[in-house]
C-alpha positions as CSV (number, residue, x, y, z in Angstrom):
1,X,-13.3,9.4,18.6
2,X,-16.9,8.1,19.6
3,X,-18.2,11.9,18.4
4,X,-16.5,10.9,14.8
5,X,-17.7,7.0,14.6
6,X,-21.1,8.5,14.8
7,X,-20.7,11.4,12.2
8,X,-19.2,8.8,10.1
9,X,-22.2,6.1,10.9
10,X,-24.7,9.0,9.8
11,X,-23.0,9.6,6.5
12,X,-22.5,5.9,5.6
13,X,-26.6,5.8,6.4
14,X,-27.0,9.0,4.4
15,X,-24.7,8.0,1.9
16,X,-26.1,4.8,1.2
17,X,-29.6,5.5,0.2
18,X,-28.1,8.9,-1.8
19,X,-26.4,6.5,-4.0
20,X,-28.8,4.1,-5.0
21,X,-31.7,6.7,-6.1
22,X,-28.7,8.5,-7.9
23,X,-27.5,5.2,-9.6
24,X,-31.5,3.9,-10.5
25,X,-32.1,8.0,-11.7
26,X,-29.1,7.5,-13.7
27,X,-29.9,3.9,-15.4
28,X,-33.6,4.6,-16.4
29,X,-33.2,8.9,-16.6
30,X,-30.5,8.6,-19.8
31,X,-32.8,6.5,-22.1
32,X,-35.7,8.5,-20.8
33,X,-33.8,11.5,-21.8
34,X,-32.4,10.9,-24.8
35,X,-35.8,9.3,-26.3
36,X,-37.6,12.6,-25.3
37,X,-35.1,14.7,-27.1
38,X,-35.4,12.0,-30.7
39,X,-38.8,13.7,-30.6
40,X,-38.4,16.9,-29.8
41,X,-35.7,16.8,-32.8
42,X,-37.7,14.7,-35.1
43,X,-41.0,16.8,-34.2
44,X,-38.7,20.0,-35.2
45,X,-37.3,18.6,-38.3
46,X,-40.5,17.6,-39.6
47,X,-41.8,21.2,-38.6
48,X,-38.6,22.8,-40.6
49,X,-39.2,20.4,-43.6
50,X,-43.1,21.0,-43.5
51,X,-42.0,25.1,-44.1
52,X,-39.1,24.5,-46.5
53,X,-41.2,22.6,-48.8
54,X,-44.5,25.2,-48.3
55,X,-42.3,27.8,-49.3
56,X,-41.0,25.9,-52.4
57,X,-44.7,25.3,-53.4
58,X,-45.5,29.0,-52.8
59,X,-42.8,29.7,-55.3
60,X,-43.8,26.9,-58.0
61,X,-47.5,28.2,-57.2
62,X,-46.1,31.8,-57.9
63,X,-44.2,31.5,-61.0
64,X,-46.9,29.5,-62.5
65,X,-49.6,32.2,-62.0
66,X,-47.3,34.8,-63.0
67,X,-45.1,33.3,-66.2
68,X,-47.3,30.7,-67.4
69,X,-51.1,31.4,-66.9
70,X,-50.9,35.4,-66.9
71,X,-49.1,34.1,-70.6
72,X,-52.1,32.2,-71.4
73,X,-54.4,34.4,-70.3
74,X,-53.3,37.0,-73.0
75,X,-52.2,35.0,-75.8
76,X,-54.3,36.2,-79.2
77,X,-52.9,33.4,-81.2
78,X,-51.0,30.4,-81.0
79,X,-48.9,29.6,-77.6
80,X,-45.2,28.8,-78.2
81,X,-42.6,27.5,-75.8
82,X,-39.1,29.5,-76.1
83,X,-36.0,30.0,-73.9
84,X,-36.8,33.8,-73.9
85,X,-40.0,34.2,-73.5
86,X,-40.1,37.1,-71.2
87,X,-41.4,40.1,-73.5
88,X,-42.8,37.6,-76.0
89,X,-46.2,37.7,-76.9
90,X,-47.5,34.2,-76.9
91,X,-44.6,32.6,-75.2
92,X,-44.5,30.5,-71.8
93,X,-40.9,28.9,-70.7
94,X,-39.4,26.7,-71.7
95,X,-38.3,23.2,-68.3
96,X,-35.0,24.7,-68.8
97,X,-35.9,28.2,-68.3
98,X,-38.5,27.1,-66.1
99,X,-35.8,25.2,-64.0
100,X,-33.6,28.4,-64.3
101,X,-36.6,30.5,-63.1
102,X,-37.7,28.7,-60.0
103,X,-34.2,28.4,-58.8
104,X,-33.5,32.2,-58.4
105,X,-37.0,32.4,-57.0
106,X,-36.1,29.3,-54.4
107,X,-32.6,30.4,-53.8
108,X,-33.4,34.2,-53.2
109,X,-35.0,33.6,-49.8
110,X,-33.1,32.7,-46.2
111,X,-34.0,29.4,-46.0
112,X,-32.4,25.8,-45.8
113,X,-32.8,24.7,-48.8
114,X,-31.0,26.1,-52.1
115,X,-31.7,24.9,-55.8
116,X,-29.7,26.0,-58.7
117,X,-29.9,24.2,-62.6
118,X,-26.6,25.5,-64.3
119,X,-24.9,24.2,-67.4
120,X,-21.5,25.2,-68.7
121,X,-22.9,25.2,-72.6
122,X,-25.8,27.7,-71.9
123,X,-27.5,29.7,-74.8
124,X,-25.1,32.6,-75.9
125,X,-27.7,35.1,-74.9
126,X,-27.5,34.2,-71.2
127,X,-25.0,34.8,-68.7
128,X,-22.9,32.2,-68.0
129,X,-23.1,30.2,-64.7
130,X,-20.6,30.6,-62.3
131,X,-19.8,26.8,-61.4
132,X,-17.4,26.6,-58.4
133,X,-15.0,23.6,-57.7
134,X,-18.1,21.2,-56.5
135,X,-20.2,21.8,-59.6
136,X,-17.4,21.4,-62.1
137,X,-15.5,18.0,-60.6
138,X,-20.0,16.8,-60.4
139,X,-20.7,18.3,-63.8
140,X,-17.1,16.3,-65.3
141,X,-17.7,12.9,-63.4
142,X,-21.5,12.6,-64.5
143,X,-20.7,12.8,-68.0
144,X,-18.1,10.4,-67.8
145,X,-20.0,8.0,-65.4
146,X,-24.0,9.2,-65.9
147,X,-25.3,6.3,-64.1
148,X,-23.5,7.3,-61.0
149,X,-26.6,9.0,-60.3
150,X,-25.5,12.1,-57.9
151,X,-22.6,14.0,-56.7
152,X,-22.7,15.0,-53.1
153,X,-20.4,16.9,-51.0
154,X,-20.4,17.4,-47.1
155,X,-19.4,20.7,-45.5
156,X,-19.6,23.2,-43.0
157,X,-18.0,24.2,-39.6
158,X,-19.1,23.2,-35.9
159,X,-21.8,25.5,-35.7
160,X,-23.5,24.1,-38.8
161,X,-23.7,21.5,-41.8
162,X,-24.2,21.5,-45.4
163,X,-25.2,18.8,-47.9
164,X,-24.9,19.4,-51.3
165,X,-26.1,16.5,-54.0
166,X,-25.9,17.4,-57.5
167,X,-28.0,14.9,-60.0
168,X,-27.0,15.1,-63.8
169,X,-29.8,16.6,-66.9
170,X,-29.8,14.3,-69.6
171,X,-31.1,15.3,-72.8
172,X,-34.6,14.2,-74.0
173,X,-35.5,13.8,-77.9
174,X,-37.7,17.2,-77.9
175,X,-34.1,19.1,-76.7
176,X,-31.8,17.1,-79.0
177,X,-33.8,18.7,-81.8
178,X,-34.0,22.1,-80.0
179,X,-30.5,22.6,-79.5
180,X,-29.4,21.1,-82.2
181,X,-30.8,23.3,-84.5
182,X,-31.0,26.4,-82.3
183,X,-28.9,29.1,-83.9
184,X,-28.1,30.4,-80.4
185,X,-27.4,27.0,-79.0
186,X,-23.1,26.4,-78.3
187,X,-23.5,22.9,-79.4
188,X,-25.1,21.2,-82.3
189,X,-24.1,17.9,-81.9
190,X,-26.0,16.6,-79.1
191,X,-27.6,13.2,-78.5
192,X,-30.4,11.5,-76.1
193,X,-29.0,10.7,-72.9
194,X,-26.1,13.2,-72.9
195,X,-25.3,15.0,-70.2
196,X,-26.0,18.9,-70.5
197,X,-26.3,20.4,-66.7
198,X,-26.8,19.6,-63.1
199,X,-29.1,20.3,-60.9
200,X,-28.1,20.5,-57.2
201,X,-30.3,20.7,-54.4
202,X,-28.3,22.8,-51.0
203,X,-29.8,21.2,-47.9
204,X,-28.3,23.4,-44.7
205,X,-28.8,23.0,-41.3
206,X,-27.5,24.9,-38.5
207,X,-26.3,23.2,-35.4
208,X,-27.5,25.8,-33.1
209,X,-31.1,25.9,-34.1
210,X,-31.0,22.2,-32.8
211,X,-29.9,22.7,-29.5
212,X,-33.1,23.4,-27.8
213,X,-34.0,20.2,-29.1
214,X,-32.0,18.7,-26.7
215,X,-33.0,20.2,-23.8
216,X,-33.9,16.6,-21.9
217,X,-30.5,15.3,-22.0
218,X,-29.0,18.5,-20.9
219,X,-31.4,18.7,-17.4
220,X,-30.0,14.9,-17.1
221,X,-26.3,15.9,-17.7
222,X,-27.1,19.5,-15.1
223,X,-28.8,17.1,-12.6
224,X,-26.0,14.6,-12.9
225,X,-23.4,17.1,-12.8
226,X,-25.5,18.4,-9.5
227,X,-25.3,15.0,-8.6
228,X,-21.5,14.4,-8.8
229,X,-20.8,17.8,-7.0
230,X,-22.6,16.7,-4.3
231,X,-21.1,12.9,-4.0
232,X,-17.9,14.8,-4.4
233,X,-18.4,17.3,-1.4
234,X,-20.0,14.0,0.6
235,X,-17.0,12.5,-0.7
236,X,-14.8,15.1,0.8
237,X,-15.9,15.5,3.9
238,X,-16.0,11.6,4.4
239,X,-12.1,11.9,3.5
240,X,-11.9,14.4,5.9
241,X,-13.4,12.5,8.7
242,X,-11.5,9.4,7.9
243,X,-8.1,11.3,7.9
244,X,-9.4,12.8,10.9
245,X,-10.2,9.4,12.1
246,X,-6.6,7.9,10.9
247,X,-4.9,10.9,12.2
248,X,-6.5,9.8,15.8
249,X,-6.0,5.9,15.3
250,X,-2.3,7.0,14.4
251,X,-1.9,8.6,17.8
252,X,-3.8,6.4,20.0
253,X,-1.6,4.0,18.3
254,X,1.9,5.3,19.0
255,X,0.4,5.8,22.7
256,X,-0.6,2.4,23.1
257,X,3.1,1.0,21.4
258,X,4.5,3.5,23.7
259,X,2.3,1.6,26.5
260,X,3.3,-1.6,25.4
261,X,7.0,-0.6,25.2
262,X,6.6,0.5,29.2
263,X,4.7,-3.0,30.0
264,X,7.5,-5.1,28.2
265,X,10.1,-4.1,30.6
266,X,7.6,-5.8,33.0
267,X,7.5,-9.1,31.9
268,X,9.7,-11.3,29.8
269,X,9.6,-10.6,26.0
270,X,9.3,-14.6,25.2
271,X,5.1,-13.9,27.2
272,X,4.9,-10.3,26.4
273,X,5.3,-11.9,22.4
274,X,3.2,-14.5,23.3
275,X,1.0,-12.0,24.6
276,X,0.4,-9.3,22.1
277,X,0.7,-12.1,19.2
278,X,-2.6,-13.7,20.3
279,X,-0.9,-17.7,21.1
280,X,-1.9,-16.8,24.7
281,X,-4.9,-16.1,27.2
282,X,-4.5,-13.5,29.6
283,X,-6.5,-15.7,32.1
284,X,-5.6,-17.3,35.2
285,X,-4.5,-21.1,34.1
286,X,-1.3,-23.4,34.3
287,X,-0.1,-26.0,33.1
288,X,3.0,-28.5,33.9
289,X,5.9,-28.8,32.2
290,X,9.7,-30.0,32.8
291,X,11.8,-26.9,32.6
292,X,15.4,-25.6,34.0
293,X,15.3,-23.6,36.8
294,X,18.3,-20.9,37.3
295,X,18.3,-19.2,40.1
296,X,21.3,-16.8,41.5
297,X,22.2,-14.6,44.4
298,X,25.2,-12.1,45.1
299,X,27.1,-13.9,48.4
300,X,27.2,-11.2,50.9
301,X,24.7,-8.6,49.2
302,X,24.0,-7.2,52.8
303,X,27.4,-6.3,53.9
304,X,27.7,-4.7,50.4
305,X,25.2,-2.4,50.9
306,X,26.8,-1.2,53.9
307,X,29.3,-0.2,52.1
308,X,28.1,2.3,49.7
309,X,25.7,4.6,49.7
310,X,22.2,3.8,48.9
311,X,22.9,5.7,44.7
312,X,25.9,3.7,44.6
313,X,24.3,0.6,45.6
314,X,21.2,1.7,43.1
315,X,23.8,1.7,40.1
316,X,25.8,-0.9,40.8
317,X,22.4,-3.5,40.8
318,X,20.9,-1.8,38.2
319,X,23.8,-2.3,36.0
320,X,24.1,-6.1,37.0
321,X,21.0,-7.2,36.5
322,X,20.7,-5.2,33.1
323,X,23.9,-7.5,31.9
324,X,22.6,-10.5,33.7
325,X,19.0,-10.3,31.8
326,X,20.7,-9.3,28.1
327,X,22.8,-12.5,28.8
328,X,19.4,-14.4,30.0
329,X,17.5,-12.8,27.1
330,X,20.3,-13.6,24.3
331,X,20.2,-17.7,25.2
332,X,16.4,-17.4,25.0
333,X,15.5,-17.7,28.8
334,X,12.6,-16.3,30.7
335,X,13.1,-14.2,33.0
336,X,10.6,-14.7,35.6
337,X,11.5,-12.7,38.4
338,X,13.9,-10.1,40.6
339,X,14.0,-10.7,44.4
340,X,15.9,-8.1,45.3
341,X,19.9,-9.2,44.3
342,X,18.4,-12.6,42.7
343,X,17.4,-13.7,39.8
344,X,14.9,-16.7,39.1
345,X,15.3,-17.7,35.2
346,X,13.7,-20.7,33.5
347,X,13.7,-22.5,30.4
348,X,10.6,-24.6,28.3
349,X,8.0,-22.1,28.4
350,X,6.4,-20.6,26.7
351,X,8.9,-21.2,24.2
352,X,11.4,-24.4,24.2
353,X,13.7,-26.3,22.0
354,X,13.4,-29.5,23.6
355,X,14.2,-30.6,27.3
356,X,17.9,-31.4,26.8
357,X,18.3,-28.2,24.8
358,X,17.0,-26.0,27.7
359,X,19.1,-27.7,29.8
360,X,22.1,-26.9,28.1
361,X,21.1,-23.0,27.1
362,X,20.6,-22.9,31.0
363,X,24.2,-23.5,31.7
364,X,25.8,-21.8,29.1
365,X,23.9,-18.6,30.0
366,X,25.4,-19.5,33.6
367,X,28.9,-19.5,32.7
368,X,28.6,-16.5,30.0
369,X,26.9,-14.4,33.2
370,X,29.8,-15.6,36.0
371,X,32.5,-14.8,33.2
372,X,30.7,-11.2,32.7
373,X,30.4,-10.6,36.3
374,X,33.8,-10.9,36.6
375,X,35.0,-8.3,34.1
376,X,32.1,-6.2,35.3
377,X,33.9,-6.8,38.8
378,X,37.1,-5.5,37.8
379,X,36.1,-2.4,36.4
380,X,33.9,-1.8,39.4
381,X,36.7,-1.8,41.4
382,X,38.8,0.3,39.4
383,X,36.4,2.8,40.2
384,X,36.5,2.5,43.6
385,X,34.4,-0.2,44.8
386,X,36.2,-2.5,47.2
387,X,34.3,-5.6,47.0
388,X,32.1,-6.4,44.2
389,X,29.7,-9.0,43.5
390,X,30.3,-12.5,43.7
391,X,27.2,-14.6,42.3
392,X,26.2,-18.2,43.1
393,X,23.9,-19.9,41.0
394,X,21.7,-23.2,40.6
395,X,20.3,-25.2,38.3
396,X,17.9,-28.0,38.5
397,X,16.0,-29.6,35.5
398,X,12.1,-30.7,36.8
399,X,8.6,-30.6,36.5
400,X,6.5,-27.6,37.2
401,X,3.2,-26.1,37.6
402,X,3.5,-23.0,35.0
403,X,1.2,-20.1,33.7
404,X,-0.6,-17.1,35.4
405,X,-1.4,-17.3,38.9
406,X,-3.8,-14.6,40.3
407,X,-6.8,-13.4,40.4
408,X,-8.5,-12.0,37.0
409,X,-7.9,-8.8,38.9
410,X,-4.2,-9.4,38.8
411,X,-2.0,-12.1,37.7
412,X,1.7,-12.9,37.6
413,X,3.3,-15.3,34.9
414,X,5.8,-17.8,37.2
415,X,6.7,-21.1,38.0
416,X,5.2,-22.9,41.2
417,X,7.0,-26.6,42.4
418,X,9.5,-28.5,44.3
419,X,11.9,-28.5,41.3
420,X,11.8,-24.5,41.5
421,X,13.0,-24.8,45.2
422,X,15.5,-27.0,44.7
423,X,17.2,-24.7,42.4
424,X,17.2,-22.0,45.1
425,X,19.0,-24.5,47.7
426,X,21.4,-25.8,45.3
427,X,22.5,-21.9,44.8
428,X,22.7,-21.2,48.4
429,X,25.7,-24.9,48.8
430,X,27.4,-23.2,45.6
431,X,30.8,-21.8,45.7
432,X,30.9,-18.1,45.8
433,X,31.6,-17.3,41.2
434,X,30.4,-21.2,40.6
435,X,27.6,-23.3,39.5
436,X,25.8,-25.7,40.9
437,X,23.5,-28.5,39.1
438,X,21.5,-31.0,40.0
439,X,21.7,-34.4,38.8
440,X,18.8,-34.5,36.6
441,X,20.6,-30.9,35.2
442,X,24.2,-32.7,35.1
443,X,22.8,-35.9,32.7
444,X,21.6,-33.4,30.3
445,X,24.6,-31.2,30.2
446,X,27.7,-33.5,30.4
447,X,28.5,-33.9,26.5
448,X,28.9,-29.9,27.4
449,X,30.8,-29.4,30.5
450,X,33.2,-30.9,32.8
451,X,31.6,-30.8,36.5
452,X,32.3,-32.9,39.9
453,X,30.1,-34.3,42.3
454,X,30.1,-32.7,45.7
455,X,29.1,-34.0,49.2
456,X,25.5,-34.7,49.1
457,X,23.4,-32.9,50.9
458,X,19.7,-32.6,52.8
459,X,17.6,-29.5,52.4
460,X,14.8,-28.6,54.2
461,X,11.3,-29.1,52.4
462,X,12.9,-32.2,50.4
463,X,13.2,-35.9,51.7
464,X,15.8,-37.1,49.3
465,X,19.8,-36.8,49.5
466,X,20.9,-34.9,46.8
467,X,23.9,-34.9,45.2
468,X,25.4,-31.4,43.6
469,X,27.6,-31.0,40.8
470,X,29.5,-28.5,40.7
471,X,30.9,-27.4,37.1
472,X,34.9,-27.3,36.8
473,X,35.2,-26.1,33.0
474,X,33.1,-25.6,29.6
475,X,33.7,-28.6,27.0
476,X,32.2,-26.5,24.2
477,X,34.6,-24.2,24.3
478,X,37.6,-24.8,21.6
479,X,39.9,-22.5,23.1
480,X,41.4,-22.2,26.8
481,X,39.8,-20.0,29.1
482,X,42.0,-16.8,28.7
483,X,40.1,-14.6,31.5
484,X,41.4,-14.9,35.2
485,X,39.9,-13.2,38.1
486,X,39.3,-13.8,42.0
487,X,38.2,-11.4,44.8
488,X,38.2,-11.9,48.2
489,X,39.8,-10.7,51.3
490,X,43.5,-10.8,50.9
491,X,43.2,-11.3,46.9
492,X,42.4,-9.0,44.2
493,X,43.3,-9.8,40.7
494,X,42.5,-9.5,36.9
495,X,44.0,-10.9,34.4
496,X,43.1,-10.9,30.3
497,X,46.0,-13.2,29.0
498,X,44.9,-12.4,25.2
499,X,45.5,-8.8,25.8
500,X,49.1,-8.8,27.5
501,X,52.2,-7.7,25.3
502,X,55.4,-9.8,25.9
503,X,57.1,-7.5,28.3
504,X,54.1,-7.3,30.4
505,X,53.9,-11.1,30.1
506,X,57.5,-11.9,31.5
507,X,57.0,-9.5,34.5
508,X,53.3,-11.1,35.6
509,X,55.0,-14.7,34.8
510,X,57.9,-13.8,37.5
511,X,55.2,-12.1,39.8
512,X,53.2,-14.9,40.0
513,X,55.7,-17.6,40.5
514,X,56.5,-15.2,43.7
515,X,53.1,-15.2,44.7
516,X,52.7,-18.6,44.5
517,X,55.9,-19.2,46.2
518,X,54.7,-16.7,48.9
519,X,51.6,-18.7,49.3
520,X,53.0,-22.2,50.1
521,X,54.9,-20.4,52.7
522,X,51.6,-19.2,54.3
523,X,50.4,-22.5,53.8
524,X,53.0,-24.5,55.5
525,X,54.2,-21.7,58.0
526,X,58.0,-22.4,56.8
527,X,60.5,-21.7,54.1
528,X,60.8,-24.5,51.3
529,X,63.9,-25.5,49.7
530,X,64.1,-24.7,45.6
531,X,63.8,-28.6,45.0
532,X,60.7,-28.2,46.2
533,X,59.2,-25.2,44.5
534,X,60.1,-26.6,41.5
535,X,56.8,-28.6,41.0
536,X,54.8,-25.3,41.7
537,X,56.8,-23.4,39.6
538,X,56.0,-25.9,36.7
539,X,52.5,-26.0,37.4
540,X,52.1,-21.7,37.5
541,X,54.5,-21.9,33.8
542,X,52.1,-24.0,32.4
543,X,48.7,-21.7,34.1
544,X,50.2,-18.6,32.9
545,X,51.3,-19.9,28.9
């Protein structure tokens, strides 16, 4: 990664200064370009128009010497102008014939410019013009419209262009009175100012002779095609090393979520959120706040792990506290710690809904996990184990000292106070699958569950009495508790009431009237009349309905 960030540093730096002397060569090299090439093309079509119109006045210059002055020259009488004055003594053209004349001679030669003077009513002793579409729609239109002017007509393909512009002959008074009286003219009726011919004038131009002329603009358009090749191949290999670059990020990404997966199971998702979200400091700092302490232990964990062998016990643990910290996890607690079988669990930090909301997510996460432990406990022993779990647990609502204590080496995320304590020793007076709360727990909870004060009590490291409640039932629960269980030496039993069938009812009602029966005999060590069981048999109708 650091070998890439530097290849890509160099090319941003090479990049950089590339594209600003390509962007100014662009701006002032176009206009530079394209003025160079106006003159180039202007110089060139001044040059062809300078030739075109020295070879016209080489042909003027030609004909005159040879028609008109060589005519002069030998004339032994009286000059005469005539329409047919070649092999006439004495004769020089006629500007008709003239006309006719100069436009063979202009037309013979390759050049660009063409000029033809053609009629459709020529003297019968000529040959008739051939006039093709151009001429004839020019030749109809002037007569109709003669101030019009000109006739032109654009052609050609995309290698060259032709203009054509054909301008009307109007009859003068000197060829009225030619033509009219000519016995060779076709018409006899003409008049000043009518239309008798065109002339046109071919002006063409082929593309490709221009080309050169452009040679500025196309070294711009090479050097900014060389240009854009090589942005493009800069371009290219910076996509490269950005994919190459993503491509890495991508991975080092999925290792560090992978990472972060792994730490999560280390701490408690409420500060691992708070952690990777940015709302806290990883710093060593507290602060204090009155949370709910829950903390629980498994009565007799060392006499269990006598009992089974050390995968067994592995399992087994592993199993509880994964249930116990879903539970913990699912009524928004944080789970601070695992000392071996215990669990220390708090609400109001780093997230809280309010003191007496804490309170009373506290204890109904107790009385969710002692009801789970006890399902968990019967299929345990199903499979074989002969004394499961049996959790105690304490609550106590208090102030704290809370946040990371450490060293910025290593820090751990708990809770430090008296309050904390307390909790600990109100687990160890609980009643093996009970709950214990303290007072200042009990006030917040009571609209929520049904507990009884106990004996109070000293522990050690506090100077007050204290008085435990311990919690007889759940008030937010609509329905009666349907879920029976106990396990202890001499007792063993599971019962789900919701999933018995009727016939299975009837036989666990009559067992259980025995049982009790059986057990006020162990009580009172001696057989009791029927009178007297009646009471208990009223009271085990109306547990088991």
């Amino acid at each position: 990664m650091p070998s890439l960030n530097a290849s890509m540093t160099q090319q941003q730096r090479l990049i950089g200064p590339l594209l600003i002397v390509a962007v100014l060569l662009g701006l002032a090299g176009l206009p530079l370009a394209v003025w160079l090439d106006l003159r180039s093309l202007s110089e060139r079509m001044l040059e062809a128009q300078a030739r075109e119109t020295g070879r016209i006045i080489d042909q003027m210059r030609s004909f005159y010497a040879s028609d008109v002055i060589q005519a002069v020259n030998s004339a032994t009488g009286r000059i005469e102008t005539r329409h047919d004055y070649k092999g006439v003594s004495n004769a020089i053209p006629i500007p008709a014939t003239l006309s006719l004349e100069l436009g063979e001679r202009i037309s013979g030669e390759h050049g660009t410019i063409k000029y033809r003077f053609v009629s459709d009513l020529p003297f019968k002793d000529r040959k008739p013009h051939d006039l093709d579409a151009f001429e004839q729609i020019a030749l109809s239109n002037l007569r109709v419209n003669p101030q019009a002017g000109s006739a032109i007509d654009v052609s050609g393909s995309i290698f060259d262009r032709q203009v054509r512009i054909a301008a009307p002959i109007r009859m003068e008074s000197a060829c009225v009175r030619c033509h009219n009286t000519h016995p060779l003219s076709p018409k006899t009726d003409w008049k000043v100012g009518d239309v008798r011919g065109i002339q046109e004038i071919v002006l063409r131009q082929p593309i490709a002779a221009n080309v050169l002329a452009f040679k500025y603009l196309l070294s711009y358009f090479v050097l900014a095609g060389l240009a854009g090749a090589t942005m493009l191949v800069l371009q290219r290999r910076q996509t490269g090393l950005i994919n190459r670059m993503n491509h890495e990020l991508t991975e080092s990404n999925g290792f560090l979520a992978s990472i972060s997966v792994q730490i999560a199971k280390y701490i408690s998702p409420q500060v691992y959120k708070s952690i990777f979200s940015g709302e806290r400091d990883v710093a060593v700092a507290t602060e204090r706040k009155k949370l709910t302490i829950f903390f629980s232990d498994i009565k007799d964990f060392t006499a269990t792990t006598e009992r089974l062998q050390p995968e067994e016990l592995t399992a087994l643990l592993n199993e509880y506290l994964t249930e116990m910290t879903a539970i913990a996890v699912k009524h928004g607690g944080t789970v601070d710690k695992y000392i071996g079988d215990a669990m220390l669990v708090f609400f109001g930090d780093p997230e809280t809904r309010g003191v007496r909301e804490d309170a009373q997510a506290c204890v109904q996460m107790a009385i969710e996990m002692q009801k789970r432990l006890g399902q968990l406990n019967a299929r345990w022993r199903r499979s074989g184990i002969e004394r499961p779990f049996q959790a105690r647990i304490g609550i106590n609502t208090g102030y704290c000292n809370v946040g990371n204590f450490g060293s910025d080496e290593r820090m751990d995320y708990t809770i430090i106070g008296a309050e904390a304590n307390l909790a600990a020793r109100l687990q160890s007076v609980a009643a093996p699958g009970g709950i214990t709360l303290s007072y200042e727990t009990y006030a917040l909870v009571s609209d929520v569950v049904r507990a009884s004060p106990q004996d109070a009590i000293r522990m050690k490291g506090i100077s007050r009495e204290v008085v435990p409640y311990a919690i007889e039932g759940d008030l937010s629960v609509a329905t009666q508790e349907s879920i029976f269980s106990e396990h202890a030496r001499g007792i063993d039993f599971y019962i789900d009431v919701d999933a018995l069938e009727a016939d299975g009812a009837v036989r666990l009602r009559k067992r259980l009237l025995d049982t009790l029966a059986a057990v006020e005999r162990r009580m009172t060590g001696a057989s009791l009349p029927d009178a007297d069981l009646e009471p208990h048999q009223g009271a085990m109708q109306r547990a088991a309905s």
